[in-house]
mmCIF file of the C-alpha atoms, coordinates in Angstrom:
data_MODEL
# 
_entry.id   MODEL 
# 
loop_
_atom_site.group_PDB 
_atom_site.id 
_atom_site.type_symbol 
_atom_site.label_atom_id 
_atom_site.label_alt_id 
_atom_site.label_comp_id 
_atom_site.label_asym_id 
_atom_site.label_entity_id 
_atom_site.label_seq_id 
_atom_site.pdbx_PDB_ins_code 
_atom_site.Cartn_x 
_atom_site.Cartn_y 
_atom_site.Cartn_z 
_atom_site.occupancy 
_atom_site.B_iso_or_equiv 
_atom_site.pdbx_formal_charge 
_atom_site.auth_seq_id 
_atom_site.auth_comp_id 
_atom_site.auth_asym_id 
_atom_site.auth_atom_id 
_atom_site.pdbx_PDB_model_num 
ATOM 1   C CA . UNK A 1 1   ? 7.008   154.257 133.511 1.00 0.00 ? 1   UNK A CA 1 
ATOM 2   C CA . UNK A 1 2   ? 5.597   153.478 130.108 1.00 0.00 ? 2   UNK A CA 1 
ATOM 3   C CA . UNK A 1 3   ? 6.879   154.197 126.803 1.00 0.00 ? 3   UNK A CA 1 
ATOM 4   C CA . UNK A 1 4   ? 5.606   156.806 124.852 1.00 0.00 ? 4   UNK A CA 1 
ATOM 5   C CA . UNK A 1 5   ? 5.094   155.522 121.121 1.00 0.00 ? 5   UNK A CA 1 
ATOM 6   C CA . UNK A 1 6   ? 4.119   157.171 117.927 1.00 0.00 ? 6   UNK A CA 1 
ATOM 7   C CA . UNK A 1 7   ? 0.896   155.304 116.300 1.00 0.00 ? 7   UNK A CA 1 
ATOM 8   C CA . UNK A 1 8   ? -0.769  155.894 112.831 1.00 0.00 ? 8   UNK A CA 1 
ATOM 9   C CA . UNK A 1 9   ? -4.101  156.988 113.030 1.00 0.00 ? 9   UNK A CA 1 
ATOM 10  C CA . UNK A 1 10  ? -5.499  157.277 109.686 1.00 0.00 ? 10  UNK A CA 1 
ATOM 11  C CA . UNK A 1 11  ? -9.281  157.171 110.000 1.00 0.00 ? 11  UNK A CA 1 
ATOM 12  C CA . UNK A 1 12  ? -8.492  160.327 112.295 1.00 0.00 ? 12  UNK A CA 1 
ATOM 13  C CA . UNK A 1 13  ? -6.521  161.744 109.877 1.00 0.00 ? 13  UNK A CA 1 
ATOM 14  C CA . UNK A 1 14  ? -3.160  161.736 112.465 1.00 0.00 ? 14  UNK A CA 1 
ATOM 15  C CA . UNK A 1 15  ? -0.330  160.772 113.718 1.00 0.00 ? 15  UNK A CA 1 
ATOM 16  C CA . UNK A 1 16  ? -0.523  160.243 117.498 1.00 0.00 ? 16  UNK A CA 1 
ATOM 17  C CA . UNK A 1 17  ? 2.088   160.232 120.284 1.00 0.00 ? 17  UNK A CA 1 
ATOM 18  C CA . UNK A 1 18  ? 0.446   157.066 122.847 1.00 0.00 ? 18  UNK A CA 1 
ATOM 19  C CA . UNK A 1 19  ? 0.888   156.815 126.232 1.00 0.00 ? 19  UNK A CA 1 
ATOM 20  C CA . UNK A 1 20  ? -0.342  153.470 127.573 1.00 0.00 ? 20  UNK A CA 1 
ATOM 21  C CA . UNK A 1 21  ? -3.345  154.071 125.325 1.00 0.00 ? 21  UNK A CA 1 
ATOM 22  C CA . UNK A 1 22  ? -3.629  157.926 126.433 1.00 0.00 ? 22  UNK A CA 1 
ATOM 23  C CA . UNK A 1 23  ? -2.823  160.223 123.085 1.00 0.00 ? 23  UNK A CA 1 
ATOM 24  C CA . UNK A 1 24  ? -0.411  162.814 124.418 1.00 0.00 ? 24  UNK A CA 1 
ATOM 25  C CA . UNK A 1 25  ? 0.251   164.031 120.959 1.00 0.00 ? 25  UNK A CA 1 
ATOM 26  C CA . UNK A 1 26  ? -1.179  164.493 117.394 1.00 0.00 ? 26  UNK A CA 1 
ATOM 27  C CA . UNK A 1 27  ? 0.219   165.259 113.834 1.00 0.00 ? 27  UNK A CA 1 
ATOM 28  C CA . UNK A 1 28  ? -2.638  166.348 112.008 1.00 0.00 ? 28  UNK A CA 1 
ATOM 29  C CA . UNK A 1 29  ? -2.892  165.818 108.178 1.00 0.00 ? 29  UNK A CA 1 
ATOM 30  C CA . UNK A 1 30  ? -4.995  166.086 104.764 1.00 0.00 ? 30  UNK A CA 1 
ATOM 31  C CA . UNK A 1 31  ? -4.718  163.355 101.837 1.00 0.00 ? 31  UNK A CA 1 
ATOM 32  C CA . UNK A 1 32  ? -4.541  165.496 98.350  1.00 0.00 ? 32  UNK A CA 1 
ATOM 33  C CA . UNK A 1 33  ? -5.174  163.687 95.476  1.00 0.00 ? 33  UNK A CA 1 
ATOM 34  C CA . UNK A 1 34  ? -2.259  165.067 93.808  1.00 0.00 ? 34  UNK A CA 1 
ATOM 35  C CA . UNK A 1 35  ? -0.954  164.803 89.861  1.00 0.00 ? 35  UNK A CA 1 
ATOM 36  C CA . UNK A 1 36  ? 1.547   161.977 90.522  1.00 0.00 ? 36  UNK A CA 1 
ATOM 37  C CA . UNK A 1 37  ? -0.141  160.351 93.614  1.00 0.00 ? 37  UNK A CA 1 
ATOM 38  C CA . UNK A 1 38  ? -1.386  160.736 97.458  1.00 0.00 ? 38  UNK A CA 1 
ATOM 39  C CA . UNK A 1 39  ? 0.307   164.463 98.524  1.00 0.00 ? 39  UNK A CA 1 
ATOM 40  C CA . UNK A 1 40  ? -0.082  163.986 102.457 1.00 0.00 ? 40  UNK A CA 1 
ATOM 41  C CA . UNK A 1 41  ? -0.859  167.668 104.108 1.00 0.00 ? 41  UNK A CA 1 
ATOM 42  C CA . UNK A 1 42  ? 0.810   167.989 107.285 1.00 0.00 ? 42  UNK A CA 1 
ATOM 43  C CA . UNK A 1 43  ? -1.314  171.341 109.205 1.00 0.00 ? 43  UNK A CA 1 
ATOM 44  C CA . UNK A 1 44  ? -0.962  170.920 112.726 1.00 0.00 ? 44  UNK A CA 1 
ATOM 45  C CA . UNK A 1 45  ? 1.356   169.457 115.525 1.00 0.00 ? 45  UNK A CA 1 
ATOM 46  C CA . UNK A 1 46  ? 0.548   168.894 119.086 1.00 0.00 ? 46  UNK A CA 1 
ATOM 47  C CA . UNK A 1 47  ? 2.428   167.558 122.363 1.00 0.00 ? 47  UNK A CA 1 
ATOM 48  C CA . UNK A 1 48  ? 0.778   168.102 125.637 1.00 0.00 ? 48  UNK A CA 1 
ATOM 49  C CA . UNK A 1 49  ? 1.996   170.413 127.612 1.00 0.00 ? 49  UNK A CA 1 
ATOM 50  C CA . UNK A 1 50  ? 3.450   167.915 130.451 1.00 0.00 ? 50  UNK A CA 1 
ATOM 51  C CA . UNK A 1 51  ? 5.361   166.494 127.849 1.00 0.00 ? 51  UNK A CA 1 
ATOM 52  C CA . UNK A 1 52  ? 7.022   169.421 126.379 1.00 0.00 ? 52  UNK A CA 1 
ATOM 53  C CA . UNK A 1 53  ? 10.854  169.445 126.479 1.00 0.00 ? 53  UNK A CA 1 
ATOM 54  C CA . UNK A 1 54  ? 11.184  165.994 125.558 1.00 0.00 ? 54  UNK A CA 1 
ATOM 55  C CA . UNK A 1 55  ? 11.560  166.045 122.050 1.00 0.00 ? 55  UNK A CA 1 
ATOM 56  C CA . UNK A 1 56  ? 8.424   164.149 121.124 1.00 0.00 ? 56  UNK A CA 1 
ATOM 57  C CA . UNK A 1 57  ? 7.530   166.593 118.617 1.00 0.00 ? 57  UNK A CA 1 
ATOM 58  C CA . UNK A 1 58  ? 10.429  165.336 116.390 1.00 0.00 ? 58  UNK A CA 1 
ATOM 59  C CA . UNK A 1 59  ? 10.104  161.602 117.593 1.00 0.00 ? 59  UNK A CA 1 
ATOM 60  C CA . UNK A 1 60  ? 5.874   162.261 116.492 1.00 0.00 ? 60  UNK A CA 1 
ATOM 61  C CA . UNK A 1 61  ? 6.771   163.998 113.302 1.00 0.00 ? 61  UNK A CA 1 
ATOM 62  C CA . UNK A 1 62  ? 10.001  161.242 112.075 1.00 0.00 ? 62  UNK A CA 1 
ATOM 63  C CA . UNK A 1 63  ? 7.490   158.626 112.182 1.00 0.00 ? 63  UNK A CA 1 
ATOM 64  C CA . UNK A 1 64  ? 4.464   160.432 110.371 1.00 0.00 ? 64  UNK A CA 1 
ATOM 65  C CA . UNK A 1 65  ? 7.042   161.467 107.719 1.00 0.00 ? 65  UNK A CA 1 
ATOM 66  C CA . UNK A 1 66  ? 8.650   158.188 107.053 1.00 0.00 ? 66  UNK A CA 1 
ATOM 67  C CA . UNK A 1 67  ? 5.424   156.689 107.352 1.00 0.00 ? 67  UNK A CA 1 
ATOM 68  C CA . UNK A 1 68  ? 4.260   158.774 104.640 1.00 0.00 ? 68  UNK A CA 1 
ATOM 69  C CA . UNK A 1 69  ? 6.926   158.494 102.039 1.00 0.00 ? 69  UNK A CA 1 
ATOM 70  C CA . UNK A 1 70  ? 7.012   154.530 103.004 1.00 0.00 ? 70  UNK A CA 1 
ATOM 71  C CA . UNK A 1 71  ? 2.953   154.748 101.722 1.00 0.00 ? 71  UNK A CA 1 
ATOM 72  C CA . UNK A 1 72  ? 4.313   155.962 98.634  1.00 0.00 ? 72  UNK A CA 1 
ATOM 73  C CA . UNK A 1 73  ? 2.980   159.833 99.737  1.00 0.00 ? 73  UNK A CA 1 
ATOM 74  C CA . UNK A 1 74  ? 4.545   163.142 99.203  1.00 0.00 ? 74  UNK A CA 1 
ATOM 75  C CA . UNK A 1 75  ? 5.079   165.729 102.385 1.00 0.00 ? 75  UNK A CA 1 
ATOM 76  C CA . UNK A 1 76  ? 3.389   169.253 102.001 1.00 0.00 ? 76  UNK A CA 1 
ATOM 77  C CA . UNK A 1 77  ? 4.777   171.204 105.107 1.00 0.00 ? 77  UNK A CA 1 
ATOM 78  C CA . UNK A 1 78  ? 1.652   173.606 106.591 1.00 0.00 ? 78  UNK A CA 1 
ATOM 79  C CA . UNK A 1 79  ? 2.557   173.409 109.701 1.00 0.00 ? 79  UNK A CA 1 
ATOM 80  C CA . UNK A 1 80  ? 5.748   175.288 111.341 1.00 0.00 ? 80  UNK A CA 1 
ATOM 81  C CA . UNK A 1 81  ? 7.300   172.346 112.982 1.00 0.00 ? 81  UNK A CA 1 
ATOM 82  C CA . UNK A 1 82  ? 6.834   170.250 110.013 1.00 0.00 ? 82  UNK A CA 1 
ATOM 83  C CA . UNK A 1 83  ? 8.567   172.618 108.047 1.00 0.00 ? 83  UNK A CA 1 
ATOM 84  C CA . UNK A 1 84  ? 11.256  173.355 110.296 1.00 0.00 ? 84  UNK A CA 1 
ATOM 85  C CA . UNK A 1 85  ? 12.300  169.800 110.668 1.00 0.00 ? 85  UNK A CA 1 
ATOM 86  C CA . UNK A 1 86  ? 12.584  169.134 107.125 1.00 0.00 ? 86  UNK A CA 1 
ATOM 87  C CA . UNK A 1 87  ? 14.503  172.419 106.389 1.00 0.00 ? 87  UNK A CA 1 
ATOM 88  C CA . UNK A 1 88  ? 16.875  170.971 108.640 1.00 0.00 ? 88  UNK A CA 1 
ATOM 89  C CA . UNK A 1 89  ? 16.470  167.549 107.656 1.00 0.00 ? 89  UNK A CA 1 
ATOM 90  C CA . UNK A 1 90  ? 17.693  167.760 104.069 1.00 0.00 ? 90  UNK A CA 1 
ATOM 91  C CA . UNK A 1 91  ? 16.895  163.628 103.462 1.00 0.00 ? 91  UNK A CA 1 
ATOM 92  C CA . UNK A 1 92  ? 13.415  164.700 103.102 1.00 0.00 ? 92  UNK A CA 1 
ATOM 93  C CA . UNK A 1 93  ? 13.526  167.447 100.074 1.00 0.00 ? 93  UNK A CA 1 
ATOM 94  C CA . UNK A 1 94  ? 13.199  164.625 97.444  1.00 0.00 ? 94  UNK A CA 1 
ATOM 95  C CA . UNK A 1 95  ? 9.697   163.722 98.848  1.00 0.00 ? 95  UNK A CA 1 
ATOM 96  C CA . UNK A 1 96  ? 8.362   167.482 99.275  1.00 0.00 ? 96  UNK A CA 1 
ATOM 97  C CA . UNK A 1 97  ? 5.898   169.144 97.332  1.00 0.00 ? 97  UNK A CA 1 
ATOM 98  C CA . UNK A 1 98  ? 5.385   173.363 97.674  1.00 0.00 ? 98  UNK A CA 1 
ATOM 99  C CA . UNK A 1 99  ? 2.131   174.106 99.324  1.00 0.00 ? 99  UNK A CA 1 
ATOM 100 C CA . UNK A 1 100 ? -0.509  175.194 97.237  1.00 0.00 ? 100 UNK A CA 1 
ATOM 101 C CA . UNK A 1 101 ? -3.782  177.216 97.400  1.00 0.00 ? 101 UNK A CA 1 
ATOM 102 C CA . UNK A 1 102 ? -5.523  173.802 96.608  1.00 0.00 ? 102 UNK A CA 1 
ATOM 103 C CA . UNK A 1 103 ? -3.649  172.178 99.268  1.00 0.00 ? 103 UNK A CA 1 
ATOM 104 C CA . UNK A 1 104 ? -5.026  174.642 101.885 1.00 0.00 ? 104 UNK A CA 1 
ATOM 105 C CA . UNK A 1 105 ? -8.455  174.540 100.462 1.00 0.00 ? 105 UNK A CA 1 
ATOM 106 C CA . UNK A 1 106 ? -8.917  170.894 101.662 1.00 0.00 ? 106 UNK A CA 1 
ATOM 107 C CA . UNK A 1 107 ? -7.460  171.888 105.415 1.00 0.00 ? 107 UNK A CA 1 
ATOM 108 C CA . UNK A 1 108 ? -10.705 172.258 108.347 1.00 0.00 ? 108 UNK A CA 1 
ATOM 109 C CA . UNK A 1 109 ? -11.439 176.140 108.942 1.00 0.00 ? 109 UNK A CA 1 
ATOM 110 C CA . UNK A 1 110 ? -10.535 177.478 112.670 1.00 0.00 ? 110 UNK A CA 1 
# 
């Protein structure tokens, strides 16, 4: 069995979940050129369905958020799972930023 392992793919703008070289999983974002820096828009989370119940949403989305504030990035929460793992992950309030209408401006339509 292989091991399933979060990558970083930013000229996709994502986060992927990799399954010997298969992406099983994606945590879509949008760079904002925000007042104090890079304000990372998180929009939409993925996991295949044969991998549901495994908790690889939260394994995907820990890595793409301590990626993030590692790169010096804030977190804006679009998506529902994003923001219900950092309301119950209170380490990450520090590096949050509210949503904006700007913010959702820059996020691809349908």
């Amino acid at each position: 069995m292989s091991e399933i392992k979060p990558v970083f793919l930013p000229e996709r703008n994502r986060f992927a979940l990799d399954d010997d070289g298969k992406h099983i999983g994606a945590a879509h974002f949008r760079d904002f050129d925000g007042a104090d820096g890079v304000e990372r828009v998180f929009f939409h989370t993925t996991v295949d369905e044969e991998y549901g119940g495994q908790g690889l949403a939260s394994v995907l989305v820990k890595y793409a958020l301590e990626n993030t504030i590692a790169s010096g990035a804030k977190i804006v929460a679009v998506c529902p799972y994003v923001k219900a793992y950092v309301a119950k992950h209170k380490e990450y309030e520090p590096n949050l930023v509210a949503p904006t209408p700007a913010h959702l401006e820059i996020l691809p339509r349908g």
